[in-house]
C-alpha positions as CSV (number, residue, x, y, z in Angstrom):
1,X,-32.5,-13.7,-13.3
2,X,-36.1,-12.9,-11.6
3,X,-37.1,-9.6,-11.3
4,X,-39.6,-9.3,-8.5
5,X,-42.1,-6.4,-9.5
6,X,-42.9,-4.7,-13.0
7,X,-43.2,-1.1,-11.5
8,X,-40.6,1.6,-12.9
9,X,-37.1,0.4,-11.3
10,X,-38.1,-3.2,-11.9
11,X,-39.0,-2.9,-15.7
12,X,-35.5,-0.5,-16.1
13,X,-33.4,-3.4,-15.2
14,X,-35.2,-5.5,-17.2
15,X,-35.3,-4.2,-19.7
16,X,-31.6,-3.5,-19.8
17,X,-30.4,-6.6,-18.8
18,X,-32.3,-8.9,-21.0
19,X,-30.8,-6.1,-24.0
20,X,-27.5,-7.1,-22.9
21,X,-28.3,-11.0,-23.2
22,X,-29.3,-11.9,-19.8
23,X,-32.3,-14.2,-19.3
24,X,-34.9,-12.2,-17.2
25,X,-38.0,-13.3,-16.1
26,X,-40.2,-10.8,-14.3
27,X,-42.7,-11.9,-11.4
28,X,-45.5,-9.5,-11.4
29,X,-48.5,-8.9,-8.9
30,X,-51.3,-9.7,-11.7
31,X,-51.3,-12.0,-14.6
32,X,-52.5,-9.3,-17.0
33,X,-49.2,-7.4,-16.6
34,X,-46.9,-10.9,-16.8
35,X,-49.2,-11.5,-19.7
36,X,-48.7,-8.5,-21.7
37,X,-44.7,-8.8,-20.5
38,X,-44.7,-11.9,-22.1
39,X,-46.1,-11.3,-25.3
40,X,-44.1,-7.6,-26.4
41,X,-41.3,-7.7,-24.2
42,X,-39.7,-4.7,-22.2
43,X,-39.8,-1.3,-23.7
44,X,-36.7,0.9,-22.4
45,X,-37.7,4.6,-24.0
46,X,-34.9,7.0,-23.3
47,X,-34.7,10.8,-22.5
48,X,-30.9,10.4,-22.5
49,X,-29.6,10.0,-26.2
50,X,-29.7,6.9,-25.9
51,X,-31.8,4.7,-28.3
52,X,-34.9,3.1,-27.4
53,X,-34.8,-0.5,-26.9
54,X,-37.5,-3.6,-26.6
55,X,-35.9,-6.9,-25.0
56,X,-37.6,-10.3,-24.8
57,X,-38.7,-11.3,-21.2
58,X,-40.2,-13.8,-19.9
59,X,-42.6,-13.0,-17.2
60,X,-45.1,-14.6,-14.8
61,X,-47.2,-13.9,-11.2
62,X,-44.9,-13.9,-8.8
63,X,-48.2,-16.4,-7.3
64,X,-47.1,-19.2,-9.7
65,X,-44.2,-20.3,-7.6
66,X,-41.4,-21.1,-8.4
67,X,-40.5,-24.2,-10.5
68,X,-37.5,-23.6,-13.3
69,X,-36.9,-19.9,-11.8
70,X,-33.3,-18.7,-11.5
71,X,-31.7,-18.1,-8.1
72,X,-30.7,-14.7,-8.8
73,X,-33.4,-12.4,-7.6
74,X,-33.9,-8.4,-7.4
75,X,-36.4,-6.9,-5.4
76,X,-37.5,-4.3,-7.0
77,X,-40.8,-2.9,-5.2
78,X,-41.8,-0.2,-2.6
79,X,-41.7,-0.8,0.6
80,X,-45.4,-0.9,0.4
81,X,-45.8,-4.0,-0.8
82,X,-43.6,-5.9,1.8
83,X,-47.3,-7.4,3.4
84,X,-47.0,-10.8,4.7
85,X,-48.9,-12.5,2.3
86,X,-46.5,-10.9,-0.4
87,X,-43.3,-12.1,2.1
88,X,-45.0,-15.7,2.2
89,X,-45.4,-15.4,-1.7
90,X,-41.8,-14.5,-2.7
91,X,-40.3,-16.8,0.0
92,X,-42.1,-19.6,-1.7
93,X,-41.4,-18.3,-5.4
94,X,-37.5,-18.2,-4.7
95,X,-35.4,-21.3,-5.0
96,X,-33.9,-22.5,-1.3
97,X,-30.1,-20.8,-2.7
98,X,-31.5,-17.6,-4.1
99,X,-30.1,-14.6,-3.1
100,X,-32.6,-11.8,-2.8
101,X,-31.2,-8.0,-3.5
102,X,-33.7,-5.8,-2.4
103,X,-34.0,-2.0,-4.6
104,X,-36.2,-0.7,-1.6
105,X,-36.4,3.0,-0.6
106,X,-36.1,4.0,3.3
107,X,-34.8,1.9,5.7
108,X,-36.1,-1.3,7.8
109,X,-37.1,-3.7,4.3
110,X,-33.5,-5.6,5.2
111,X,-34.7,-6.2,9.0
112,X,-38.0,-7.1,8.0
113,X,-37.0,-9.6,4.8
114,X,-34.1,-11.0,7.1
115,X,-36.8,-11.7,9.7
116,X,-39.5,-13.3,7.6
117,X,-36.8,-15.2,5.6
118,X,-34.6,-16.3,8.1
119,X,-31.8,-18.2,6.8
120,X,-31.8,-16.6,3.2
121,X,-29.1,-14.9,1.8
122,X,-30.0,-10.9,1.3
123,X,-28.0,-7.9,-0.4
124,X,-28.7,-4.6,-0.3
125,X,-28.7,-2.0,-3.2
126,X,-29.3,1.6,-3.4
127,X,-29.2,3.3,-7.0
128,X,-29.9,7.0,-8.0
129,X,-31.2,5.6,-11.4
130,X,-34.7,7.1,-12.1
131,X,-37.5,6.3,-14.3
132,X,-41.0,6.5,-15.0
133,X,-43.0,3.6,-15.6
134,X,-45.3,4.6,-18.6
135,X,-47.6,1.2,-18.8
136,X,-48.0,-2.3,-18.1
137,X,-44.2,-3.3,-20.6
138,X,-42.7,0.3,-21.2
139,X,-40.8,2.6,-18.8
140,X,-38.9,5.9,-19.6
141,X,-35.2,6.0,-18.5
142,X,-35.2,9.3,-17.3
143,X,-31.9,10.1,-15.3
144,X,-28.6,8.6,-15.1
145,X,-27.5,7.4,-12.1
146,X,-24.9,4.6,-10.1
147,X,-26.1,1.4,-8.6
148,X,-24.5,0.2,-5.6
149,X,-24.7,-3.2,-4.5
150,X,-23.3,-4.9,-0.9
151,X,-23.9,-6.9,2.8
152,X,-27.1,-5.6,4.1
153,X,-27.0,-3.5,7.3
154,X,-29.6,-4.3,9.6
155,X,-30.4,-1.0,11.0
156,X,-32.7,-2.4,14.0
157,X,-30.3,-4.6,15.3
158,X,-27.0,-2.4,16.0
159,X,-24.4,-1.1,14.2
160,X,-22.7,-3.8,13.2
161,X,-25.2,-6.3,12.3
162,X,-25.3,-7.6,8.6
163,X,-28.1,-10.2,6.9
164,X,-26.0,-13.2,5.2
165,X,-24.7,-12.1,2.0
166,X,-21.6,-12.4,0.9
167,X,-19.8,-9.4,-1.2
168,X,-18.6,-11.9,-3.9
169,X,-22.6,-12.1,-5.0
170,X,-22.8,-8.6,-5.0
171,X,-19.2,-8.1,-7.1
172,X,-20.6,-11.0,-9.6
173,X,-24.5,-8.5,-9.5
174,X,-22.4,-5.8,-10.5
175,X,-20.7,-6.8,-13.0
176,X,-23.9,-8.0,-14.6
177,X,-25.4,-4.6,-14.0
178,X,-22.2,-2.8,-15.8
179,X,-23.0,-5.2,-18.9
180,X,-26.4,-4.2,-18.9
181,X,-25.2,-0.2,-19.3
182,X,-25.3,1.1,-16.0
183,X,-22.7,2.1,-13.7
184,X,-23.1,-0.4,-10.6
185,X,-20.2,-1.1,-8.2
186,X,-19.7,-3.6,-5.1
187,X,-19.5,-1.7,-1.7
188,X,-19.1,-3.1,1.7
189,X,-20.1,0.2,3.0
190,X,-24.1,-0.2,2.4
191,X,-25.1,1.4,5.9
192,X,-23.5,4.8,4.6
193,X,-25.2,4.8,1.0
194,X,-28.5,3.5,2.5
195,X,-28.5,6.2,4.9
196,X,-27.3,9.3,2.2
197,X,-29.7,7.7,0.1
198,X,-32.2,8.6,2.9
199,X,-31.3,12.2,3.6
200,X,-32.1,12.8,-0.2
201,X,-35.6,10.8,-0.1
202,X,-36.2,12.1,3.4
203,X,-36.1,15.8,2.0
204,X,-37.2,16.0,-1.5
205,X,-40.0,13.4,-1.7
206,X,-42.5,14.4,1.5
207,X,-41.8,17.9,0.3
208,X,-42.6,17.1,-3.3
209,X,-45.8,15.8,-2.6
210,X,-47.2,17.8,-0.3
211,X,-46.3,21.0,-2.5
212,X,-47.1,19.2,-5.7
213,X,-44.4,20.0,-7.8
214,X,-41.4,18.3,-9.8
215,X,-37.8,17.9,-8.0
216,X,-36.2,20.7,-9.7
217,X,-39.3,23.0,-8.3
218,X,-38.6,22.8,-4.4
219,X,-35.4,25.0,-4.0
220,X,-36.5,28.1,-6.3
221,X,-38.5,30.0,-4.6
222,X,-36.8,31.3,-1.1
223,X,-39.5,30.1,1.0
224,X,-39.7,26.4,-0.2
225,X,-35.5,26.9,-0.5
226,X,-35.6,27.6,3.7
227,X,-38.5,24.9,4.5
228,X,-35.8,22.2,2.6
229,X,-33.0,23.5,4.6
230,X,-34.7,22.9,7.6
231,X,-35.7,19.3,6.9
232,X,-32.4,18.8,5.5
233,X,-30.5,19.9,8.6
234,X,-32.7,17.9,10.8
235,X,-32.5,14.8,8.8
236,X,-28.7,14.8,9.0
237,X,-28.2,15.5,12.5
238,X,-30.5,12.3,13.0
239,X,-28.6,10.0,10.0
240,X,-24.9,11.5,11.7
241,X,-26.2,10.3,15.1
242,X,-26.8,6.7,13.2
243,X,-23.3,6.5,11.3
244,X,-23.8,8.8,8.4
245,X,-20.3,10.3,7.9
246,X,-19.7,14.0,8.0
247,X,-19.5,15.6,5.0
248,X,-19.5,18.8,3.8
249,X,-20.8,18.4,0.5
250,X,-24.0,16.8,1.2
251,X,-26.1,19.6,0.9
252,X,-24.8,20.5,-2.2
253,X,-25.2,16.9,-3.3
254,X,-29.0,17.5,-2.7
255,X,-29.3,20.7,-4.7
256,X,-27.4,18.7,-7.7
257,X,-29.9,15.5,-7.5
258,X,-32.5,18.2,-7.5
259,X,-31.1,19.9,-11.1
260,X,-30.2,16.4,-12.7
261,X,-33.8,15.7,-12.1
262,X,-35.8,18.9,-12.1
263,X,-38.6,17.7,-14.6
264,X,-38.7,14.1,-12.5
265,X,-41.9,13.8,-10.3
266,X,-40.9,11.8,-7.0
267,X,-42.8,8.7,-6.4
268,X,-43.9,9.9,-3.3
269,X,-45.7,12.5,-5.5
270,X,-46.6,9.8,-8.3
271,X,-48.3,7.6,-5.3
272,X,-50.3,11.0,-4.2
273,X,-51.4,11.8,-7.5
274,X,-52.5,8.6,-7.8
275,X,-54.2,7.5,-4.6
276,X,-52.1,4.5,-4.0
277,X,-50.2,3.9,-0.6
278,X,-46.9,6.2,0.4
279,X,-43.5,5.0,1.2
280,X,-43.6,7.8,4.0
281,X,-43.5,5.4,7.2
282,X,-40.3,3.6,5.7
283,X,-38.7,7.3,5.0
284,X,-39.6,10.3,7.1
285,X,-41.5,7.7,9.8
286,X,-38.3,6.0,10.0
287,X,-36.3,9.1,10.6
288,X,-38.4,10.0,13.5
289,X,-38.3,6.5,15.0
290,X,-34.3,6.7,14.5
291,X,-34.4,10.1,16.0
292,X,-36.5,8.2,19.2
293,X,-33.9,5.9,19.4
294,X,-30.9,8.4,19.7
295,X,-32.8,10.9,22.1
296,X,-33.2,13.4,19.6
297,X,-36.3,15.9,18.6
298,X,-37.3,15.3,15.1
299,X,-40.5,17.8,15.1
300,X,-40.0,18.6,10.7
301,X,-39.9,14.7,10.1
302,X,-42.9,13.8,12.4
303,X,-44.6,16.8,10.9
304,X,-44.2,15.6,7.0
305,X,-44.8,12.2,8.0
306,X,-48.2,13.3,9.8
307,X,-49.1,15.6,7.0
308,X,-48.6,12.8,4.2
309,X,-50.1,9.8,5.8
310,X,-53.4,11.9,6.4
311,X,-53.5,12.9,2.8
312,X,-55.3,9.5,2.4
313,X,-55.8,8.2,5.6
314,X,-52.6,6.0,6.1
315,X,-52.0,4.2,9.2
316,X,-49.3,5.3,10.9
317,X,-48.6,2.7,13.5
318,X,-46.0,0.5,13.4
């Protein structure tokens, strides 16, 4: 199985599923990271009770092609990094049957592989797993969550438009992925747990990294507490306009995620802190474009998004 990027998400699975016997090699961005990869493995470190583990990999740039690479592959980096040079890399790394499942945050990566790749199978998957990648081989495990694996939607073409993928790839993912330890299910619903996993990142990550502080921070005092509801509440009405079901519970869902995780910095706030590029065109920027679409006003989105992207200088077209 290839995992395509060695960031947090991409050295958690990994890690776990060459523990559980799997054959995993990870495709990296340099050859210092597939190097060291290579050499000591994966290190899983767990804030869970769980032990710690170190599984063999094997690892390589994702530049060196593809020859003897398996036709499994799982996309595991931020929407970011979804250039075209890096779209003409992986196309080229991939075998012509490989299926690519794409871990990608926001909404738009399924259009956008389905459109550079035309013709190859993609799945979509959304998981609530987090972790923190601590170095080049070793990432924490830091909250338990569900994987969900399925047909990708294709958001920009209608409601009912899927990329080629067929549910029995996703069952047989699955059942890979609940060997490996974590609890992953098929779904053939994908358009309703990409867009709930939306509402979540839509709310808690611009506001984490624009306030600086961790997940569990943003609904204490009363003052952040109103600024999320507002966000929140205008994020839904958007999503419910899209498909998003109506469901009571959701808010309360958000105030859960942000207890399970309260020590967790967002990776909206981790790419602040660090000066690398934001994911909040593919989240918040999305929202507002969706919002355009339906003839709605989406002033707290385009606000966030606005307020992020000039923290270092982003472009925001497109």
């Amino acid at each position: 199985m290839q995992i395509i990027g060695g960031g947090a998400i991409g050295l958690l699975l990994a890690g776990r599923l060459a523990a559980s016997g799997v054959l995993v090699c990870v495709r990296t961005r340099t050859r210092e990271q597939a190097d060291e990869l290579a050499a000591e493995g994966v290190a899983v470190l767990s804030a869970l009770g769980d032990a710690d583990l170190r599984a063999i990999v094997e690892a390589a740039p994702l530049a060196d092609g593809m020859a003897g690479m398996p036709e499994v592959a799982l996309l595991a980096v931020k929407q970011t990094a979804l250039t075209p040079d890096f779209l003409d890399l992986l196309d080229a790394a991939l075998p012509p049957r490989a299926v690519v499942t794409a871990f990608c945050n926001g909404i738009g990566h399924t259009d956008l592989l389905t459109e550079r790749m035309p013709g190859r199978p993609v799945l979509a998957a959304v998981t609530t797993e987090a972790s923190l990648r601590l170095g080049a081989a070793t990432v924490r495990h830091t909250g338990r969550g569900e994987i969900w694996l399925g047909p990708a939607p294709l958001f920009e073409r209608g409601d009912a438009a899927y990329a080629a993928g067929e549910e029995k790839e996703a069952a047989a993912l699955a059942a890979a992925l609940r060997q490996a330890g974590f609890t992953a299910s098929a779904s053939n619903h994908m358009a309703e747990r990409m867009l709930r996993k939306l509402l979540s990142n839509a709310v808690v990550n611009p506001l984490t990294a624009l306030l600086r502080v961790p997940n569990g921070e943003l609904v204490r005092p009363p003052a952040r507490a109103e600024l999320v509801r507002r966000l929140f509440d205008e994020t839904l009405a958007v999503l419910r306009a899209c498909g998003l079901r109506a469901n009571a519970g959701l808010w309360e869902e958000l105030l859960d995620l942000c207890e399970r995780t309260a020590a967790n910095r967002s990776s909206m706030l981790q790419d602040v802190l660090a000066g690398r590029p934001t994911e909040i065109m593919a989240i918040n920027g999305a929202v507002a474009k969706l919002a355009a679409l339906k003839g709605l006003a989406a002033p707290y989105n385009e606000s966030v998004t606005a307020l992020v992207s000039a923290l270092r200088g982003e472009d925001r077209e497109g």
